[in-house]
Each structure stands twice: as structure tokens, then as C-alpha cells.
C-alpha positions in Angstrom: 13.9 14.8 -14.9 10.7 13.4 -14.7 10.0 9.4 -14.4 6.4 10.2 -15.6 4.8 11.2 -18.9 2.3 14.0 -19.1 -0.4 11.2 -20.1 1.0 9.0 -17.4 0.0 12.3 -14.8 -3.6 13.0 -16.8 -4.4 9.3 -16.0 -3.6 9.4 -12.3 -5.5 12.7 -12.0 -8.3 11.3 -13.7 -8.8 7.7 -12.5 -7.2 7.9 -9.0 -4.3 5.2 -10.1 -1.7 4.6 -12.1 -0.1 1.2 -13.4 3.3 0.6 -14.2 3.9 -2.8 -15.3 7.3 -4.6 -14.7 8.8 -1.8 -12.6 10.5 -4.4 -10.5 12.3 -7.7 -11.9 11.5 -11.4 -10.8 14.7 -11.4 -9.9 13.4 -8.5 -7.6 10.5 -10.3 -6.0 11.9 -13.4 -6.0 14.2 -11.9 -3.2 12.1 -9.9 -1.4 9.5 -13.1 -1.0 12.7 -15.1 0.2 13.6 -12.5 2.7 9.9 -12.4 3.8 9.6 -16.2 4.4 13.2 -16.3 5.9 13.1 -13.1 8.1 12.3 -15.0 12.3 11.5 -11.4 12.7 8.8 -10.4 9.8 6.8 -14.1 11.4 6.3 -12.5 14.4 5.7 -9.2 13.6 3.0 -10.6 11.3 -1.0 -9.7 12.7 -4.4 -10.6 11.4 -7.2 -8.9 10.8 -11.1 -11.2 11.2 -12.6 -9.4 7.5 -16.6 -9.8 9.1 -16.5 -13.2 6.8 -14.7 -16.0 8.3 -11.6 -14.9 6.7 -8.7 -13.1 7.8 -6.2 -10.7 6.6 -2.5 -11.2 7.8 0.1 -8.6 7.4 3.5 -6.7 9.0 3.5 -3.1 9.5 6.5 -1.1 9.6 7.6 2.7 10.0 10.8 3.5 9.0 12.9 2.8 5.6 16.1 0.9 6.8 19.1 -1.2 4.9 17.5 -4.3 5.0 15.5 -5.1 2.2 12.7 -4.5 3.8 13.5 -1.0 4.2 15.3 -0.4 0.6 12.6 -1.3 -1.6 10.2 1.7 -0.3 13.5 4.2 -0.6 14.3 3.0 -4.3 14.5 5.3 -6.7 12.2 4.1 -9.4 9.3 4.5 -6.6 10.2 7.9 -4.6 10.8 10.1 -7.9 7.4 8.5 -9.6 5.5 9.1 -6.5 7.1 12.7 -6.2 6.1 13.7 -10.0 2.2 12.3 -8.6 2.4 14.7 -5.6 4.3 17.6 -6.8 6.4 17.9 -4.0 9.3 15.9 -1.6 8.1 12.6 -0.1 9.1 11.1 3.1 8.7 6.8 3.8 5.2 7.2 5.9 5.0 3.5 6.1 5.0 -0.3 4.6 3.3 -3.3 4.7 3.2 -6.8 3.7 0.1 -8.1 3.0 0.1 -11.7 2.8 -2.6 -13.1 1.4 -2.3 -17.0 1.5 -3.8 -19.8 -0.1 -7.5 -20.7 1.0 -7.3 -18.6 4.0 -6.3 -14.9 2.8 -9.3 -13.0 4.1 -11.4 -10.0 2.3 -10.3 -6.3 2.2 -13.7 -4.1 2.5 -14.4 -1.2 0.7 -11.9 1.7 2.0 -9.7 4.7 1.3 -6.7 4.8 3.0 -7.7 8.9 3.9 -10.5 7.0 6.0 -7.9 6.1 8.2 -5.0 8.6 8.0 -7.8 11.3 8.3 -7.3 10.4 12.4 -3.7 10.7 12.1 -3.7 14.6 11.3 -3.0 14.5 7.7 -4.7 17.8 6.3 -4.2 16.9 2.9 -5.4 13.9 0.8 -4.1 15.1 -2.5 -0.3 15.3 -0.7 -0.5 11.3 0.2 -0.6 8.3 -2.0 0.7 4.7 -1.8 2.0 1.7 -3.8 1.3 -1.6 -4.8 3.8 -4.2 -5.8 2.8 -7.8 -6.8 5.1 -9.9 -4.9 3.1 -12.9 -6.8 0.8 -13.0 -9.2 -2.5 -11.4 -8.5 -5.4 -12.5 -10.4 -9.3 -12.6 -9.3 -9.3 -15.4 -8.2 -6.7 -15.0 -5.5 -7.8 -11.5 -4.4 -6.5 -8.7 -6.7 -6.9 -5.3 -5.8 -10.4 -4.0 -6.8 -11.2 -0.2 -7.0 -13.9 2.4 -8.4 -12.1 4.5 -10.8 -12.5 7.6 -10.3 -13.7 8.3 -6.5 -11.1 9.8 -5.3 -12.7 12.9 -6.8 -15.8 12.1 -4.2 -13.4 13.3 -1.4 -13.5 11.3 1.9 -16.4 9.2 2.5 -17.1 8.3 6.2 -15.6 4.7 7.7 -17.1 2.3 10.2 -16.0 -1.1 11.7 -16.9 -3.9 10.0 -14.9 -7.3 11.9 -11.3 -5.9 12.8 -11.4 -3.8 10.0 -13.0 -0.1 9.0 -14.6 0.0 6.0 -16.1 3.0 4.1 -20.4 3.8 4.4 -21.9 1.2 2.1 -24.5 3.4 1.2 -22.1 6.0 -0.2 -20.1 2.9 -1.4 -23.8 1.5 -3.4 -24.0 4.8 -5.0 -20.5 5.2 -6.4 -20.8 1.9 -8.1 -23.8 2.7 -9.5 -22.0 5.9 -11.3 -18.1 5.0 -11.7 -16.5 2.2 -13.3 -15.3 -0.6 -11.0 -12.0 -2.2 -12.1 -10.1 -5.3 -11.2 -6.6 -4.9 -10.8 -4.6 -8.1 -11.9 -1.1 -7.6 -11.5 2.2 -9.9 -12.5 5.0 -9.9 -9.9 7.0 -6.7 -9.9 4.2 -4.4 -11.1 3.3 -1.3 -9.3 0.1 0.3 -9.3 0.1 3.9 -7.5 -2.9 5.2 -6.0 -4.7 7.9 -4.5 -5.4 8.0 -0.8 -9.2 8.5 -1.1 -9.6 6.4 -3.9 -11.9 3.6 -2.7 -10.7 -0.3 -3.0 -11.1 -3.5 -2.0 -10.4 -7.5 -2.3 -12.0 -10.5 -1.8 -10.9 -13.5 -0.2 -8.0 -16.1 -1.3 -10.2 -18.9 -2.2 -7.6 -19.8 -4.7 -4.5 -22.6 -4.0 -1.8 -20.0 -5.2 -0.7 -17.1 -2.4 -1.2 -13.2 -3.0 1.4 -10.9 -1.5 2.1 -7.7 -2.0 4.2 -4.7 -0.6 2.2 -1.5 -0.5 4.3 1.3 1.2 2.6 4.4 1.2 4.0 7.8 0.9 3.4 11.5 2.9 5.2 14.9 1.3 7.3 16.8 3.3 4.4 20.4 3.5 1.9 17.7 4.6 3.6 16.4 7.8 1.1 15.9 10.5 0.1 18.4 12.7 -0.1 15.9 15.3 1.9 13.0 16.8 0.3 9.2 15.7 1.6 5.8 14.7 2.9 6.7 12.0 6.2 9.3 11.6 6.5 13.0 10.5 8.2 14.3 8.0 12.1 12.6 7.7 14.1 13.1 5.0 14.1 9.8 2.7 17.4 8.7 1.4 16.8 7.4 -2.0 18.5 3.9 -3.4 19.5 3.5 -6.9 18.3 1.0 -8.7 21.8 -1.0 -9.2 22.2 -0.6 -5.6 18.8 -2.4 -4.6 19.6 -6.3 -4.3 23.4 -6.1 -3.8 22.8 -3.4 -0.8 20.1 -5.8 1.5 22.4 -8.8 1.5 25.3 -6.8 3.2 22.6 -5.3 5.8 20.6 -6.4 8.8 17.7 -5.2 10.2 16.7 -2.1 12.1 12.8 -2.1 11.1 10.5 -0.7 13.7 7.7 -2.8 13.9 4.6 -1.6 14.2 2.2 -3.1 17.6 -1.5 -3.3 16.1 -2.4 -2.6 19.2 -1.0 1.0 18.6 -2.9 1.5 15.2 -5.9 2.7 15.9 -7.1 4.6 12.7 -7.1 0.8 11.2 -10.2 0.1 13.6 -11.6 3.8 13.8 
């Protein structure tokens, strides 16, 4: 059975993203920002990244999809068959992150598509990869919502050079698809998912707000598009879906088995 509508498909295929508002509860994200601020070991897996403008960008990678909650939310049901439907095939848990954008401080995204990075990691197939958003708090403008210029991942991959700590896509390319496409602000409520294309190009500016912006993205690889070669990141491993009744009760009888992910290791982030 399919989570999707036929619309819901037409608009992802069209725009490069899809939003499904209140797909988690409060109730939801009030737990998983509890965990976060609680877990010893989230703290100091937690890295920054300088975003070129006196800000910086801090956030927790990890690979595999565990009990804890950290590792049930990626594996839940309500994400893994509405990402299958967008990719038309099995998914496997290619990885997660916390992006913790805090007040005053939370630093600039530049202009990207995830492809420019995962391009490195032998991914063959852009169309085969997608990830999600999930407002852990409210994003709004002025704390640094998602931005993004509907429509480009149509432009296929654009080039990416290092900007600060980070890789951003070719501005020129990025000044031309602006000119042409329609450039959308994404302002989310907590628990709201928006799906997107890897080569869809996206952004944020800085937290200049008092209110903090965090979000879980994990991102998604199907099973025919494993990698042909060994990164960072994991090939293909079956996922093991949660139901959604099974997602808050099953965390708090779990610990944690997350495998952290050393920046130092991630090197299509700075390619």
C-alpha cells in the first residue's frame, strides 16, 4: 500500500521536495530533543563547521539505525515506506544527523546538493537517494529555515568548492538558477518532514534569532544503488522498519549502540 498520493509523487518529481506536515507528534519531538540534550554521548559526538561568515554550524553524524531513539526515528515506518514510494525501490538507513542550530550562534548552510558530496562516495545514482527533514523546533526565517530553488534538481549535479569548513555548490551556476527557478523558504513546525531530492540545491542562513533550530535529517540510499566503493558512509543493510506505536515506548527500554561518525573521516563534506 502506498503512504503517497499520485499528486503527492507529481510534486516531488516536479519541485525536488515534498512536505508532509505533522508527520511526527510534539509528543514526538518533545522526546527526541530531551534525549538529544540528555545523551553525555550525542555532546561529544557533536562537531562544528566555520560557514566562511563568523558563524558556525554544529551537528552529530551517525551511521547506523540502532534501538535508541536516535536510531528508531530514521527506521520508522511513516518515513521508510514514504521515502520508498519517492525512490521506487528498497531503502537502507545511509545516515543521520542532528543539526543544531542554536540561538545567536547557529551558523549559515551555503548553497549545496547533498549529490555534491555523496558524488565522492560512489553513489552512481542521484535519482536512487534522497533525505529528510524533521523540525525538532520551530523553523521560521528568522532562525534559519531550510531554503531551496525548486526545481534544480532537474539541473543534475552542479560542481562544489570549499567555502570555510564547508563545500558549497559553483555560485555562478548557483546566480543562474535563481535567476530562472523559484527560490522557497521552508518554515516548518516541529514534527514536519520535508523530503528532498539529493541534487536539489539548498541552503540556510544564520541563527540570528533567540529561539534554537534543530532538526533531524537522515538521509536514505536504495538497495540497487549501493556504492561501488567503500566510504564513510555504509552499503547496502537491510533496514528493519518500526511501527509507529512502537516508536516512543521502544527507545526508553533501549541503550545506545550508535556509531559515531569522526569528521575527520568525512571528507566529501570538505571536497
Amino acid at each position: 500500500m502506498n503512504m503517497l498520493s499520485e499528486s503527492e509523487m507529481a510534486r516531488y518529481q516536479k519541485q525536488g521536495y515534498l512536505l508532509q506536515k505533522g508527520l511526527f507528534t510534539r509528543e514526538e519531538m518533545q522526546a527526541l530533543r530531551e534525549a538529544a540534550v540528555a545523551s553525555e554521548n550525542l555532546k561529544s559526538a557533536t562537531f562544528s563547521r566555520d560557514d566562511g561568515e563568523g558563524g558556525k554550524v554544529d551537528l552529530a553524524l551517525w551511521n547506523n539505525a540502532d534501538d535508541s531513539i536516535f536510531g528508531l526515528f530514521p527506521r520508522s515506518e511513516r518515513l521508510v515506506d514514504r521515502m520508498e514510494d519517492l525512490l521506487g525501490d528498497e531503502v537502507y538507513h545511509y545516515h543521520s544527523k542532528l543539526v543544531q542550530k542554536n540561538p545567536q550562534t547557529g551558523g549559515a548552510w551555503t548553497w549545496h546538493q547533498d549529490y555534491g558530496y555523496w558524488y565522492q562516495n560512489g553513489l552512481l545514482f542521484p535519482d536512487q537517494v534522497a533525505s529528510v527533514m524533521i523540525a525538532v523546533d520551530q523553523a521560521t526565517r528568522e532562525n534559519g529555515c531550510l531554503q531551496v530553488i525548486e526545481g534544480s534538481h532537474k539541473m543534475g549535479r552542479v560542481n562544489h568548492v570549499t567555502s570555510g569548513e564547508q563545500a558549497g555548490a559553483d555560485r555562478e551556476v548557483v546566480k543562474a538558477a535563481l535567476e530562472r527557478l523559484p527560490h522557497r523558504y521552508v518554515e516548518l513546525e516541529p514534527g514536519d518532514a520535508l523530503f528532498f531530492h539529493s541534487n536539489l540545491l539548498h541552503r540556510s542562513d544564520r541563527n540570528r534569532s533567540d529561539k534554537p533550530r534543530w532538526a533531524l535529517i537522515s538521509c536514505y540510499n536504495t538497495r540497487t544503488n549501493t556504492p561501488y566503493k567503500e566510504s564513510h558512509h555504509p552499503s547496502y543493510t537491510p533496514l528493519h522498519k518500526v511501527r509507529d506505536m512502537d516508536l516512543l515506548t521502544g527507545f526508553r527500554q533501549a541503550t545506545s549502540s550508535l556509531d559515531w561518525l569522526n569528521p575527520d573521516n568525512d571528507h566529501s563534506a570538505t571536497a
